[in-house]
Phi, psi and omega in degrees: 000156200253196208226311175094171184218155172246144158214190155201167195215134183278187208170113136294074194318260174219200185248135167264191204305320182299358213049009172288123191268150188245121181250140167218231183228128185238111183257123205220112188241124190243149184241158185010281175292355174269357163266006199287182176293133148356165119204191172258023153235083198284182183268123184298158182257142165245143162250093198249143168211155153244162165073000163346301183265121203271326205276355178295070207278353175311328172295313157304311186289302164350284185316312199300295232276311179290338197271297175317200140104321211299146169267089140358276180306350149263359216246112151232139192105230189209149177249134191221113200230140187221113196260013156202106186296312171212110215275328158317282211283326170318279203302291209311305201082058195219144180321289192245163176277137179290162160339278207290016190249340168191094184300294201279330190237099154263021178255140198238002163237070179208005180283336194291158294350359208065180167222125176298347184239356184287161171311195213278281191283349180289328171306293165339286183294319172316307200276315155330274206300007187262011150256299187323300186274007173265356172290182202241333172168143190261136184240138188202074140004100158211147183227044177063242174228191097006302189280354196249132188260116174327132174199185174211123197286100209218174202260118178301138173110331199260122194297299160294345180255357172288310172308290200324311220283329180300319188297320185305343193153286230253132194292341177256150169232153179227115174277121164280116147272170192210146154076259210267331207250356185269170159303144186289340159325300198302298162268020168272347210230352180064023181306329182289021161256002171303127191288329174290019165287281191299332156263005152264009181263358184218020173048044183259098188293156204186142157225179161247098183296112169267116186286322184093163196083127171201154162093336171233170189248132188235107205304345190273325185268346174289323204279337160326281173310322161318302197280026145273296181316304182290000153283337168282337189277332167283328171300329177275006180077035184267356184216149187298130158103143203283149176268111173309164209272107203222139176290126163190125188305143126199163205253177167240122190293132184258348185066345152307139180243158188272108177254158171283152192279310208205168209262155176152192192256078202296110152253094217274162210299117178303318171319316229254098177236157204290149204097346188277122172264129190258168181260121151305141173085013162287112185292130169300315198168183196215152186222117179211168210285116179252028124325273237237331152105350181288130140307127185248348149199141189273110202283070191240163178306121182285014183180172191275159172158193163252159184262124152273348195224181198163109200262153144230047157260109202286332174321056180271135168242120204328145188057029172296182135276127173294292195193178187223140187212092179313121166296104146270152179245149171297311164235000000 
């Protein structure tokens, strides 16, 4: 049995206005055989990142935990892990990048593939891509919210990234239409800049894990995410032994959301925890004035479906999201 190798490398994403260069760690881990001679079935590359979104840090604590964890010594083809994808959005502990550091994309995941010539984060995703499009296939760490029920997100239609999402895991899988076949939401929101967009526009299969959680590190959900990379990596056969037989729904993220009407104080439905299947016309919660003690709305499901998101930051202002209710489907 052979031993495998670990290695790692800083990588220069790009320069900020000062010339300081913004750097992050690209861990490249390989087995035997991905050092043999050439063939014609060479051994696959997985590309896994975290922290796109710097406050998702589960995703990162995943990687460190999966880095024990990996059997080297077992491992054929290469693993290419990058645990903070954006090292800006990292230090803030924030979704986007401020205004002035990158005015047109400040989201770095609505950007794939990048531009080597491009704004702040489209530079960033160039370079990531130049390991992201040379894989075999992508796993791209997120971990949502508080509020959020674990799931893993895949392009609908695309077969192979429909496998990736079973292997990983997670008992909700949610199917994306995407480009033509999507909502006029879907592209008001730029989702085809996403990266498991752009690697499926390049016949890469790819998901996304919402792990659930950001801002704290949580062991049920980093130890998940471990056993999902490594059931992904046995499904591709980089590693020994079957990925078990797991009950697990799915639905179609349709992407509308239950938004508030009006600004005010969310007392979302006590009964109601995310994971839950619900009834159109299911009240959700009540949105009310807390001056004057008036309802100001009734917060209920627009269509039957499971509820994944739910918020409970009772502070709201017309047009958060309230909630989210994913369409299931039978096959």
């Amino acid at each position: 049995m052979g031993t495998g190798t670990h290695t790692s490398e800083t990588v220069t994403l790009a320069r900020l206005p000062s010339g300081v260069e913004l750097t992050t760690t690209v861990h490249t881990y390989r087995g035997d055989e991905s050092a043999d001679e050439p063939t014609d079935d060479p051994a696959p590359t997985l590309y896994v990142q975290a922290a796109q979104h710097g406050r998702e840090v589960n995703g990162t604590e995943v990687l460190r935990r999966f880095h024990d964890r990996l059997p080297l010594e077992s491992l054929s083809g290469t693993v290419v892990a990058v645990p903070v994808a954006n090292p800006l959005t990292f230090d803030r502990v924030s979704y986007t990048t401020p205004e002035i550091i990158d005015s047109v994309n400040p989201n770095m995941n609505r950007v794939w593939p990048g531009d080597a010539d491009g704004s702040l984060h489209q530079r960033m995703a160039a370079r990531l891509w130049e390991y992201a499009g040379r894989a075999d296939a992508i796993v791209d760490l997120h971990t949502g919210s508080p509020d959020m029920h674990p799931h893993v997100v895949f392009r609908e239609g695309d077969a192979r990234s429909r496998r990736l999402a079973e292997a990983f895991g997670t008992a909700l899988l949610l199917g994306e239409q995407a480009d033509d076949d999507a909502d006029d939401e879907w592209h008001r929101r730029n989702f085809a800049g996403k990266l498991r967009v752009a690697a499926s526009n390049e016949s890469i299969p790819s998901i996304t894990p919402e792990l659930a959680h950001n801002k704290q590190i949580l062991d049920d959900v980093v130890e998940s995410g471990v056993d999902g990379l490594l059931d992904v990596l046995r499904h591709l056969e980089m590693l020994p032994g079957d990925v078990p037989d797991r009950e697990q729904t799915l639905a179609r993220n349709h992407l509308g959301q239950v938004s508030a009407a009006d600004s005010g104080l969310f007392r979302p439905q006590p009964s109601l925890e995310v994971g839950d299947r619900v009834m159109e016309g299911t009240v959700l919660g009540t949105v009310y004035n807390p001056t004057t003690y008036e309802p100001l709305q009734e917060a209920v499901a627009d269509r039957d479906g499971i509820l994944y998101a739910l918020t409970r930051e009772a502070t709201v202002v017309a047009g958060d999201q309230l909630a989210s209710v994913a369409l299931v489907r039978e096959a």
